[in-house]
C-alpha positions in Angstrom: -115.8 95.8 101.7 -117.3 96.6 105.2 -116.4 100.5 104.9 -117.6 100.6 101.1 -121.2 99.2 101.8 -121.2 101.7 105.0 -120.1 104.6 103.0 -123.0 103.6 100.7 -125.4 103.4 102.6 -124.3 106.7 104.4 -124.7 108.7 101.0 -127.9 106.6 100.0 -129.3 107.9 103.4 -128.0 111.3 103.3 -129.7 111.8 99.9 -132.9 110.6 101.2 -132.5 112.8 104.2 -132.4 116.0 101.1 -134.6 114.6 98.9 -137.3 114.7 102.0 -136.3 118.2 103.5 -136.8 119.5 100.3 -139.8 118.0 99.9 -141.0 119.1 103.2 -140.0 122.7 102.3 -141.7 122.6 98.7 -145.4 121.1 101.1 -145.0 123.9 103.6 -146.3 127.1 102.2 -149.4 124.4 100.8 -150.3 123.6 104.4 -150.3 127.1 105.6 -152.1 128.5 103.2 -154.6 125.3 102.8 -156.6 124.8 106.1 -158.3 121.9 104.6 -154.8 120.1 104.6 -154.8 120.3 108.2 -158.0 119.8 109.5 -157.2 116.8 111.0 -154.5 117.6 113.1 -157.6 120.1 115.2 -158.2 116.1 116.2 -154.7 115.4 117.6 -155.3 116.6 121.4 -158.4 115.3 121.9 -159.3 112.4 124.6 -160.9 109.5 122.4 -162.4 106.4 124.6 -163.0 103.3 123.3 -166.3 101.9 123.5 -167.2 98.2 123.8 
């Protein structure tokens, strides 16, 4: 029963792993193209402080 449920979760998580790739791929030429899809990630190197 042990190697079923691990070979199903295996091939559950295998088709999630697709199913994201390929919806990474089908996103990519969007955020190229669209700079306003990314213009939050200008922010990612900058120094923020907190204030009190």
């Amino acid at each position: 029963m042990l190697i079923i449920e691990r070979t199903l979760k295996t091939i559950r998580e295998s088709e999630t792993r697709k199913r994201m790739v390929k919806a990474a791929e089908s996103l990519f030429e969007d955020y190229k193209n669209d700079k306003e899809l990314i213009a939050f990630t200008q922010l990612d190197f900058e120094e923020f402080y907190e204030t009190k």
